[in-house]
MARBABA-606458 format. One record per residue (C-alpha): x, y, z; residue number from 1. Coordinates in nm, 3 decimals. Layout:
BEGIN
       x       y       z   i
       X       Y       Z NUM
...
***
This chain:
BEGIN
       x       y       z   i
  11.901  11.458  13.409   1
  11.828  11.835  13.330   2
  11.558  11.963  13.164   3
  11.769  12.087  12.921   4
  11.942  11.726  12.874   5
  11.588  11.624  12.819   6
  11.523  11.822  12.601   7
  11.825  11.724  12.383   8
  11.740  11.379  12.430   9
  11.363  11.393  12.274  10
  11.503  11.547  12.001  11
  11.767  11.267  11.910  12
  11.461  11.027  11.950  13
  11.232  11.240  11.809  14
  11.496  11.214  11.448  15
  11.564  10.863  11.513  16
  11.158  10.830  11.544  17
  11.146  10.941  11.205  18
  11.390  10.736  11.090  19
  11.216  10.416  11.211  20
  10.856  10.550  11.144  21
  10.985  10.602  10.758  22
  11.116  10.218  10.730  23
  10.807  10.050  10.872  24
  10.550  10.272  10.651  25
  10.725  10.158  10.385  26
  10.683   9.819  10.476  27
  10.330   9.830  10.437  28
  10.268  10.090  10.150  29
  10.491   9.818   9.896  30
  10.190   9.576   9.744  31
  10.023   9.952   9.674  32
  10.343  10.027   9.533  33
  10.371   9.784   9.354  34
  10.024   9.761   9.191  35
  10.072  10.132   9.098  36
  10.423  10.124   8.960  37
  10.437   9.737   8.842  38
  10.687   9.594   9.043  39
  10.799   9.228   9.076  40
  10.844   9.054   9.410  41
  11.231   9.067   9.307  42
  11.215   9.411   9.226  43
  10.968   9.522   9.498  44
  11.241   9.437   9.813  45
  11.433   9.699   9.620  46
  11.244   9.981   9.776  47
  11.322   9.884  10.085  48
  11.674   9.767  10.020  49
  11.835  10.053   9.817  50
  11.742  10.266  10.123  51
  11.927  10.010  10.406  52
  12.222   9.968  10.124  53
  12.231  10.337  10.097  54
  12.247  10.339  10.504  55
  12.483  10.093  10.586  56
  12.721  10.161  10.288  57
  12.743  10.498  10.416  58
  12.730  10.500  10.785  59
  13.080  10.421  10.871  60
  13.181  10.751  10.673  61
  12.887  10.900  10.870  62
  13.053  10.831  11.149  63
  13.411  10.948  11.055  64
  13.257  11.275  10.976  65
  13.075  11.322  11.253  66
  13.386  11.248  11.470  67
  13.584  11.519  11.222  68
  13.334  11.791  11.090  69
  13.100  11.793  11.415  70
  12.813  11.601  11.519  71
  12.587  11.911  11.538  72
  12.674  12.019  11.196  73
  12.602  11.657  11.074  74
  12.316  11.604  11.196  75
  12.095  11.906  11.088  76
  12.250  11.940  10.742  77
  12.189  11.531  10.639  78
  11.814  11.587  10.842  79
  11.785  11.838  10.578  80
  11.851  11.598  10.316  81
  11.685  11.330  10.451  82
  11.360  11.508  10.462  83
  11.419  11.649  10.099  84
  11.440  11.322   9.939  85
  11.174  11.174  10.122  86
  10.960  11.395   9.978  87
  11.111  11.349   9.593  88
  11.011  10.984   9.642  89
  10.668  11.051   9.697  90
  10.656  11.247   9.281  91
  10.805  10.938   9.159  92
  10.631  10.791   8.869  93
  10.891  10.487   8.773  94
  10.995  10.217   8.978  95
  11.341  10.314   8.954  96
  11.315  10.669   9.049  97
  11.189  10.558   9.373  98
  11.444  10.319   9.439  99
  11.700  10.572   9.333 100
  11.537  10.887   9.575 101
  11.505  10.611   9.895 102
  11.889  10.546   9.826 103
  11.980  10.895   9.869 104
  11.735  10.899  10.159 105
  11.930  10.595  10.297 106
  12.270  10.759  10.272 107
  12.156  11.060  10.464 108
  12.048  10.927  10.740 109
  12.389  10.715  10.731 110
  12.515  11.033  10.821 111
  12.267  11.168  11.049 112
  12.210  10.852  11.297 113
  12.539  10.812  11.419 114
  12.602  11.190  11.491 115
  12.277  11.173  11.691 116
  12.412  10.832  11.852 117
  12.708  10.989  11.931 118
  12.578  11.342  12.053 119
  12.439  11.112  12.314 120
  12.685  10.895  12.397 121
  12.954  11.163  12.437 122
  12.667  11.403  12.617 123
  12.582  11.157  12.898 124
  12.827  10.991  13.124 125
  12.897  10.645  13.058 126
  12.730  10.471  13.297 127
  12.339  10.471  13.444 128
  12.296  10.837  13.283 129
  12.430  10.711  12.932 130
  12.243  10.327  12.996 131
  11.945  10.512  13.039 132
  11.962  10.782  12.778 133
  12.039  10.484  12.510 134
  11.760  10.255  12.633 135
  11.523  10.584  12.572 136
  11.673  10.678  12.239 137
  11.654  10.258  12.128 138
  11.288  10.259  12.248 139
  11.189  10.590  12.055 140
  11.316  10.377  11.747 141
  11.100  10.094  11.796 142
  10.837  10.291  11.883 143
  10.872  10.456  11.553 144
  10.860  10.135  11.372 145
  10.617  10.004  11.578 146
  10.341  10.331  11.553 147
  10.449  10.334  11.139 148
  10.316  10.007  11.092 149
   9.973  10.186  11.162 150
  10.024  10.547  11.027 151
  10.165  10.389  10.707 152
   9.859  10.137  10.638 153
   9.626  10.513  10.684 154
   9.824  10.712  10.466 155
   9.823  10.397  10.224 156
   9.417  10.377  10.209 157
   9.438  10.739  10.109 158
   9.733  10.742   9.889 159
  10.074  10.529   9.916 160
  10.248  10.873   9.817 161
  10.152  11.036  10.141 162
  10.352  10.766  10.320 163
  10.679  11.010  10.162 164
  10.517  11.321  10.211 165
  10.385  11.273  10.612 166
  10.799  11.260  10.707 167
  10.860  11.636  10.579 168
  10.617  11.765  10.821 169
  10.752  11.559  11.126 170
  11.096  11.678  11.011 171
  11.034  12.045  11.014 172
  10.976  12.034  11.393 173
  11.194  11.834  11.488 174
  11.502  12.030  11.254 175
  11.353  12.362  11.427 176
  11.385  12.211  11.783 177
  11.717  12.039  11.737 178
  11.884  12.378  11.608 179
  11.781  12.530  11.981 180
  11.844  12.217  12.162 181
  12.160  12.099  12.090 182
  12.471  12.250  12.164 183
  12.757  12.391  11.950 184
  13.085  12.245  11.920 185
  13.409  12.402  11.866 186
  13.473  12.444  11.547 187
  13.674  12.152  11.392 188
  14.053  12.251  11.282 189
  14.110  12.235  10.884 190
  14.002  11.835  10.753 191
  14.213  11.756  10.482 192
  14.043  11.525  10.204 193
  14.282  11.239  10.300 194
  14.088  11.199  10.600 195
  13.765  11.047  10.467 196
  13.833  10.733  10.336 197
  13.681  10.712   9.978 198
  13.798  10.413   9.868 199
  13.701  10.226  10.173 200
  13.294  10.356  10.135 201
  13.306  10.293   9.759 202
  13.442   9.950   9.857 203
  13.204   9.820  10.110 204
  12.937   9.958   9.933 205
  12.993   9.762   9.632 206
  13.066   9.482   9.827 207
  12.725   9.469  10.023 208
  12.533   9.581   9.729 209
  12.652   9.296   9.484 210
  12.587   9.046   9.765 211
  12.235   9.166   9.761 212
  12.234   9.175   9.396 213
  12.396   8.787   9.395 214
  12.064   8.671   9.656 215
  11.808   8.804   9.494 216
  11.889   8.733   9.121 217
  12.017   8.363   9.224 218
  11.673   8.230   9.127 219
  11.644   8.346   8.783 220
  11.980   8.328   8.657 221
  12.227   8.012   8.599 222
  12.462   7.943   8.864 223
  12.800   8.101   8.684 224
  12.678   8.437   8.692 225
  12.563   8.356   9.065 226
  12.913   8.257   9.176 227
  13.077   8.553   8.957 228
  12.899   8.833   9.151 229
  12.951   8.639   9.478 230
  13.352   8.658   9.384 231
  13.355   8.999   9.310 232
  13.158   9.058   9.620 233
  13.422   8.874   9.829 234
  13.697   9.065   9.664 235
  13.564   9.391   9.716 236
  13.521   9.287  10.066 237
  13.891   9.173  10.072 238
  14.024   9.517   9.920 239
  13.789   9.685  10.150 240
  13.992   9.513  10.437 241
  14.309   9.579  10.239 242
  14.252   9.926  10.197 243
  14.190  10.037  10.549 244
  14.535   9.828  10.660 245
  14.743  10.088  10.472 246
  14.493  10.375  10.501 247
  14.617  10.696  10.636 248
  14.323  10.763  10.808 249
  14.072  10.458  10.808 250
  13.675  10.368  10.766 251
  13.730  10.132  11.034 252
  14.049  10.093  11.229 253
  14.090   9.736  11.227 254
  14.172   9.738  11.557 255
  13.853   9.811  11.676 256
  13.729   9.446  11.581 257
  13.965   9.298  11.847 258
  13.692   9.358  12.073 259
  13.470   9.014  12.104 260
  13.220   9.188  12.260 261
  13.154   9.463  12.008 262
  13.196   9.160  11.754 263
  12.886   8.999  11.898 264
  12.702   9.277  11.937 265
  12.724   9.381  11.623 266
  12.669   8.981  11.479 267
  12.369   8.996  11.670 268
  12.253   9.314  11.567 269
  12.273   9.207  11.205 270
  12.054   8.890  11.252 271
  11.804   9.054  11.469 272
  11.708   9.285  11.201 273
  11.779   9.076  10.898 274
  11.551   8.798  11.056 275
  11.282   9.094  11.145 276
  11.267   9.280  10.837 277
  11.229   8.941  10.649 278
  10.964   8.871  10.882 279
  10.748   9.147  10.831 280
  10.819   9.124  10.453 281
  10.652   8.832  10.412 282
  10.358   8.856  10.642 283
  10.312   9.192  10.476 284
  10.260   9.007  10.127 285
  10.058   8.712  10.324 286
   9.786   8.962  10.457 287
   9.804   9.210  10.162 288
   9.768   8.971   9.837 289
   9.719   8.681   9.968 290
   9.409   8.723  10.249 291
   9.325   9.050  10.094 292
   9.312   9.240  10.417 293
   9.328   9.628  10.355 294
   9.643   9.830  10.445 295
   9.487   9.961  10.758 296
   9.419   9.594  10.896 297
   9.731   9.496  10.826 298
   9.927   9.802  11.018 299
   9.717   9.732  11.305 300
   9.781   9.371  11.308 301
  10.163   9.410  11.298 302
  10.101   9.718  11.552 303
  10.117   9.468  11.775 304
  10.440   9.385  11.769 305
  10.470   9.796  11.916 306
  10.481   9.599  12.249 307
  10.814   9.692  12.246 308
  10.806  10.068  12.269 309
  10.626  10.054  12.568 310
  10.868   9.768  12.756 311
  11.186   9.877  12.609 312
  11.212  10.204  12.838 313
  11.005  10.026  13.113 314
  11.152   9.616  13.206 315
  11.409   9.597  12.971 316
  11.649   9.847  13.230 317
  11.548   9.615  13.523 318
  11.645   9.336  13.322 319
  11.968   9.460  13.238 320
  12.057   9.597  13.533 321
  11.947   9.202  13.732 322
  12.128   8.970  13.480 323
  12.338   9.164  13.270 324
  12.324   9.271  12.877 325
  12.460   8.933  12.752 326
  12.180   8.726  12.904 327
  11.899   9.022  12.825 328
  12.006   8.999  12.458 329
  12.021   8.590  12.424 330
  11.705   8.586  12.562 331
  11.542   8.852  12.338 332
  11.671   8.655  12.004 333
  11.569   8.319  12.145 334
  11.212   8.442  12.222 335
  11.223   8.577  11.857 336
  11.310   8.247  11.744 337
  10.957   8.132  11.937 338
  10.800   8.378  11.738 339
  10.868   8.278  11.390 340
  10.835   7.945  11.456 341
  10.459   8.013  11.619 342
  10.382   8.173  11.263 343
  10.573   7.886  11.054 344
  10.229   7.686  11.057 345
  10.045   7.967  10.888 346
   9.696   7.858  10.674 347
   9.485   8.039  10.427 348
   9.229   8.137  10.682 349
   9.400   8.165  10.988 350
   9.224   8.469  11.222 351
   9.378   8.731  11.363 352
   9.381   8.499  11.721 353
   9.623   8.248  11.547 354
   9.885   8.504  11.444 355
   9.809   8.715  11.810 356
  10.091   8.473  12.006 357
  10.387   8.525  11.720 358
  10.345   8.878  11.746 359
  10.318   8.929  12.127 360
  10.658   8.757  12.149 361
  10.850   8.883  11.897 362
  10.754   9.224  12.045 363
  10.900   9.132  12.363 364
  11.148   8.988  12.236 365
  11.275   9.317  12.014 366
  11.278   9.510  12.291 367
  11.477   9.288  12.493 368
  11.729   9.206  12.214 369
  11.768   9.597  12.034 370
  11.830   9.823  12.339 371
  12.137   9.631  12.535 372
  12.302   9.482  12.186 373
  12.292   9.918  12.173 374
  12.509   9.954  12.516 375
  12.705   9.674  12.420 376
  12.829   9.785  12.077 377
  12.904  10.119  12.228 378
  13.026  10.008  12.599 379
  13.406  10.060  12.642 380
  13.471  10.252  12.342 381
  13.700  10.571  12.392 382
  13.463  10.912  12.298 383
  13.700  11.000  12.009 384
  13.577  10.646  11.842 385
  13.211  10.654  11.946 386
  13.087  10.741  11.589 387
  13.293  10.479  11.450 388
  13.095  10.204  11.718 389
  12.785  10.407  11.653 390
  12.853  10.346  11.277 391
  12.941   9.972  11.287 392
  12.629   9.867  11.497 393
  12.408  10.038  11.232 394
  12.582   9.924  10.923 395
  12.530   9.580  11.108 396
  12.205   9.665  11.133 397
  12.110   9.825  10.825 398
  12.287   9.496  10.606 399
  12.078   9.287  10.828 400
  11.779   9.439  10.716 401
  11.912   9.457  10.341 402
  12.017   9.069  10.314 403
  11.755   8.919  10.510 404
  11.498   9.095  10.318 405
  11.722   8.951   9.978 406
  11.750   8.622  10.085 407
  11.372   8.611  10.193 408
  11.236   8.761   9.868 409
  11.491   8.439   9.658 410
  11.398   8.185   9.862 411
  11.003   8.319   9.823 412
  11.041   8.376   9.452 413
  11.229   7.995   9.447 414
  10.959   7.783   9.574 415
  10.662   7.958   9.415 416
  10.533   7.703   9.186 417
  10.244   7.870   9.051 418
   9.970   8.188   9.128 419
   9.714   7.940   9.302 420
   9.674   8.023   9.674 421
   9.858   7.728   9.759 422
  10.152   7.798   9.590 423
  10.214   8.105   9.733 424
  10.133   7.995  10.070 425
  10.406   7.722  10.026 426
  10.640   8.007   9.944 427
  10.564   8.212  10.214 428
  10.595   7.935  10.459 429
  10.940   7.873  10.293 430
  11.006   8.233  10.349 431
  10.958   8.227  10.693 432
  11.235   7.957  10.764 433
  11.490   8.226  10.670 434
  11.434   8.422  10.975 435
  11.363   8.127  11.231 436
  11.716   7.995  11.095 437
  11.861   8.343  11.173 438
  11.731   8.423  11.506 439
  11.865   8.078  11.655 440
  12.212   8.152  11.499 441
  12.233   8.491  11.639 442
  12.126   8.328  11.978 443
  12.418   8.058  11.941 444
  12.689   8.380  11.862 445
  12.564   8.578  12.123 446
  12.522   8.326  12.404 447
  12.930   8.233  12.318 448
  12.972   8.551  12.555 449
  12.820   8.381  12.858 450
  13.106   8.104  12.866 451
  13.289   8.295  13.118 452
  13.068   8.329  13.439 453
  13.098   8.726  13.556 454
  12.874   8.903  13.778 455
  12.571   9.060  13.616 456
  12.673   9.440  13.531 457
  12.512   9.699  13.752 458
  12.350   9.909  13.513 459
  12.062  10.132  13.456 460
***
């Protein structure tokens, strides 16, 4: 590649950086949080969740209007708003001002990812050049996840509210470089409204947001009102499907879906994260209130899961390009199925040693798993519809995130007997089934693929 396609490149990661880096110092800034603001366990998840609801509710349209307005003009203006909220979050005084600032936050970058997903995939040849330029981009988001774990348990000794305020600088550099870096596009011909599909958003927003609500609540409230928002979930879901069949111009053209492969990608994107975010949710809590290890400890403990920034660029491309994406990604989610059950055992004084093996592997297996489930979401999908795969693999992943961390936080909250150590232990522990359960189904979904014997892909 050029310099100049470098260039571009470093600043896509360098947004979707932020992106992850925001996420996982939010992870560990939320017992702070919640001593500060007074926040239950149930309520608590929502600080994480209103900003993946707020992402994956909104991404699809992201990803229309990237493909209609210009991906350029997307992605600075929602950076812009992105950074701008994250900083409102860090005044907030009330629980639900927060949760309502990191939704905004979430639906910007709904709009912002895929634009830069899609600046890249329509930049770069499909092929090695694109392989490798996605591989890059997917490791500068783990890396960002992986380095926040650290930089958010520093900002947290000093004050939780600098975990908000930290972005804004990052942002400014990176909105000053991306304005040079990447290139204009010809201005769009006149949108009418009819083309972004309202009804559709407002739809599948509802929908994923009252299945959240229907999880989380299911443990303090009698089953009728449980199965009531689960119906109206399902029917939103239904007129969400219903609307886009006699849609004009679509969310998602249904058509799209035929695809098996983009089906398990995208299935396997969604438990990946869901089983991940859980994960960390819970180990977060574990270390935090339960061992009483400070902020700091705890972002360097889970920094070790960063493995994966440093092997997604590095094996994971040799891996792919030897056996193939399919294999690369059953492999990653059955090694993090290893993990979580290496941490299922998990005591009152286990050492750092004890939880070193779990971590190790579910780094490795991240970055074998994120990167190719990437290239295989996007692989084979004309240019005019690469926002629209760019959009469904993060709405898969964003209402991964979102329901695994809702079904974790019930099923903790559920079998929770009491406050003594014990009992809390015994609802971690039950926590931590919920991702062990969801890494070997995506495994199961994704190794369907592999049925038919094909020679491995030559790839980056």
């Amino acid at each position: 590649m050029s310099g100049r396609a470098w260039g571009l490149l470093l600043v896509l990661c360098g947004a979707i950086f932020l992106e992850g880096i925001d996420v996982s110092m939010m992870g560990v800034a939320l017992p702070s949080i919640r001593a500060e603001l007074g926040m239950s366990t149930s309520s608590l998840q929502w600080v994480v969740s209103a900003y993946l609801l707020g992402y994956g509710g909104f991404v699809l349209l992201g990803g229309r209007a990237a493909d209609l307005l210009g991906r350029r003009r997307m992605f600075l203006t929602w950076l812009v708003v992105f950074v701008a909220f994250s900083g409102l979050g860090g005044l907030a005084t009330e629980g639900w001002v927060l949760v309502v600032t990191r939704f905004v936050t979430g639906v910007a970058a709904a709009f912002m990812a895929p634009a830069g997903l899609s600046i890249i995939t329509t930049t770069f040849a499909e092929g090695r050049a694109r392989n490798r330029a996605v591989l890059v981009y997917a490791g500068a988001a783990a890396g960002g996840f992986s380095l926040g774990m650290v930089v958010g348990g520093l900002l947290t000794a000093i004050d939780w509210r600098w975990v908000f305020f930290a972005p804004v600088l990052v942002a400014a550099v990176i909105l000053v470089a991306a304005v040079l870096l990447i290139p204009r596009e010809q201005r769009p011909s006149r949108i009418r409204i009819g083309e972004f599909d309202a009804a559709g958003t407002a739809g599948l927003t509802g929908a994923m947001l009252l299945l959240v609500v229907t999880v989380v609540r299911a443990p303090d409230v009698d089953l009728g009102t449980t199965l009531g928002t689960l119906a109206a979930s399902i029917a939103l879901f239904v007129a969400f499907v219903l609307i886009e069949r006699r849609s004009s111009a679509p969310l998602v053209r249904l058509g799209i879906l035929r695809s098996a492969p983009l089906l398990r990608a995208n299935a396997g994107a969604l438990l990946l994260v869901g089983s991940f975010m859980g994960f960390q949710f819970t180990v977060v809590l574990y270390l935090q209130e339960l061992r009483g290890w400070s902020e700091v400890e705890t972002g360097l403990a889970l920094a070790v899961a960063g493995i994966d920034a440093v092997l997604a660029p590095t094996l994971t491309p040799w891996l792919v390009n030897r056996f193939g994406n399919a294999r690369v990604v059953v492999g990653g989610l059955l090694l993090s199925a290893v993990a979580y059950l290496l941490f299922l055992p998990v005591g009152l004084d286990w050492s750092f040693v004890a939880m070193l093996p779990a971590l190790l592997v579910l780094g490795v297996a991240f970055a074998l798993a994120y990167g190719p489930l990437t290239i295989a979401a996007t692989n084979g999908i004309a240019d005019e519809e690469q926002g629209l795969a760019g959009g469904l693999l993060t709405t898969s992943f964003q209402f991964g995130a979102a329901l695994g961390l809702a079904v974790v936080a019930a099923v903790i909250v559920a079998n929770t007997a009491d406050d003594s150590p014990q009992a809390v232990l015994d609802g971690f522990r039950a926590g931590l089934v919920v991702p062990l359960v969801a890494a070997v189904l995506g495994a199961a979904l994704t190794a369907s693929g592999l049925r038919r014997r094909t020679a491995p892909a030559r790839t980056a």
